[in-house]
N, C-alpha and C positions, 0 to 999 in steps of 0.2 A: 744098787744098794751101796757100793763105796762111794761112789759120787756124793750120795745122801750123809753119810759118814764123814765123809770129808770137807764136807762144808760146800762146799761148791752150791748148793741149794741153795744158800742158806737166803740171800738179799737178791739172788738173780732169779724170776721166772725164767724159765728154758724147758726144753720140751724134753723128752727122754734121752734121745737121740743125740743132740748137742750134745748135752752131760757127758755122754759116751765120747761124742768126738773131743770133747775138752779132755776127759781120761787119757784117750788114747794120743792127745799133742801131749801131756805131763807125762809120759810115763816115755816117749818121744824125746820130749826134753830132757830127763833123768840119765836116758840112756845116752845121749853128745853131752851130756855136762856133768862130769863126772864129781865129786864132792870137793869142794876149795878149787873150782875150776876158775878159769874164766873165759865169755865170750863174748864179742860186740851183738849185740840185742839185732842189728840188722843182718848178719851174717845167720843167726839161730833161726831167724825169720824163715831166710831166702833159703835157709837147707832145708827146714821143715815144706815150706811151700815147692821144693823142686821134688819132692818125697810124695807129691797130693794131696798136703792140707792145704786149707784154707789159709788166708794173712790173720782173718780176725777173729777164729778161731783158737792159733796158736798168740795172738796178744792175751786174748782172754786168758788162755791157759796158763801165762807167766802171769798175770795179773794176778788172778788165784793163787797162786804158787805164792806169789812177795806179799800178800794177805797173809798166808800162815807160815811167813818165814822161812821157805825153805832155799827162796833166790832173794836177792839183795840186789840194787841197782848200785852202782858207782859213777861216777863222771857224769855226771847231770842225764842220769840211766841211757847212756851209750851201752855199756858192759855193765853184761846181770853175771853175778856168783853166785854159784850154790853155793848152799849153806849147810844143811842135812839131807 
């Protein structure tokens, strides 16, 4: 139900499950990127994936994220910031 809330639905077919795993890399990412952070995009990757996500699970899950503004890419999106 927050998945659904949260837009994540909203343009992508995805099964239930995904949704959840997309959840639980944003809320992953939340917790190493603290608000006005910064972090190279392949570093956030390669921590998340040494932790037993997926690679294109946790892109999704930034991709979503800089959809509703809460990361921001800089440097021709090497380094995502949070934003909220």
């Amino acid at each position: 139900m927050d998945a659904a809330r949260s837009g994540i639905n909203q343009h992508i077919n995805m099964s239930p499950e995904m949704a959840n795993e997309i959840k639980q890399a944003e809320n992953q990412i939340k917790r190493i990127l603290g608000i006005g952070n910064r972090i190279s995009e392949r570093r956030l990757i390669d921590d998340l994936t040494r932790m037993g996500m997926n690679e294109s699970i946790v892109r999704r899950a930034i991709l979503i994220m800089h959809h509703r503004g809460e990361v921001e890419y800089q440097r021709e999106r090497h380094v995502i910031v949070r934003k909220v």
